[in-house]
C-alpha positions, 0 to 999 in steps of 0.5 A: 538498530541493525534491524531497524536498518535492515527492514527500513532501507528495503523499505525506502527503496521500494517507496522510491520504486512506487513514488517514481512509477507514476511520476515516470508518466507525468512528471508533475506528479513528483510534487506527490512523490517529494513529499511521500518520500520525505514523509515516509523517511521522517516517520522511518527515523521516528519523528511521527510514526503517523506520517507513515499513513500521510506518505501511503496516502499521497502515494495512492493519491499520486497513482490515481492522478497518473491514471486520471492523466493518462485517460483512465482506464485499467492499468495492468500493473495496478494489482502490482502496484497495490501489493507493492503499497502494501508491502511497503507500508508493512515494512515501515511499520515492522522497521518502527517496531524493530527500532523499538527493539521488538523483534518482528515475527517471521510469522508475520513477514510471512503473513504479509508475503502471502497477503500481499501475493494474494491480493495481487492476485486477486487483483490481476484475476479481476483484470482479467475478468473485466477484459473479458466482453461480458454483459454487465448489470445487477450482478456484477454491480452487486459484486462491486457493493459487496466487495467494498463493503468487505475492504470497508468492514477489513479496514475499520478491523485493522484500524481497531486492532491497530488501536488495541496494539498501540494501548498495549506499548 
């Protein structure tokens, strides 16, 4: 439990953090946040652990309406954002985990680090790229096609290794 503890209020506090950035813009978003937070809390104390991806969900949701409100356009901290989403939603899951009396592997602490410090990274070098005046057209589109291709095929692995790890509990 005192590790269950240990990674779930990090977590909560930093799901706090990416639930009131937004609302900070537009306080209506908070009827997005409200319910994350509360979602995010119900599955840390293992009513649904599904509800974990319902909060990270309305998260995101919540970031892109606060972008929509304010005009679109790029947002310099979205990469910041993004990692933070992430690092969140991996520090819930080690934290169900740990409540269930699996130790978390700092192996894995240290995967999710690096992953979330590199896609952070990454982010912020394609912001920095599209500031940048460069002429568009077919090379770029097809960068764009094939970068959502990987998130897509990188999603369904997760999703399928997800699957196979829940049939070895």
């Amino acid at each position: 439990m005192r590790r269950s503890l240990r990674l779930g209020l990090p977590a909560v506090g930093l799901l706090l953090g990416l639930a009131l950035y937004p609302a900070l813009s537009a306080p209506l978003l908070i009827l997005l946040a409200a319910p994350a937070a509360f979602f995010y809390v119900m599955a840390l104390v293992g009513l649904w652990r599904g509800l974990l991806g319902v909060a990270a969900s309305l998260l995101a949701l919540e970031y892109l309406a606060s972008v929509y409100l304010r005009g679109g356009g790029l947002d310099l901290l979205s990469p910041a954002y993004a990692a933070g989403l992430f690092v969140c939603v991996e520090l819930g899951w080690l934290a169900l985990e740990a409540g269930q009396g699996r130790r978390p592997w700092a192996g894995r602490v240290l995967a999710i680090a690096t992953l979330a410090l590199a896609g952070a990274g990454v982010g912020f070098a394609l912001l920095l790229v599209a500031l940048l005046p460069l002429p568009g057209g077919a090379v770029l589109t097809a960068g764009g096609v094939v970068a959502a291709v990987g998130v897509a095929a990188a999603l369904v692995w997760l999703a399928r290794a997800h699957r196979a790890a829940e049939r070895q509990c």
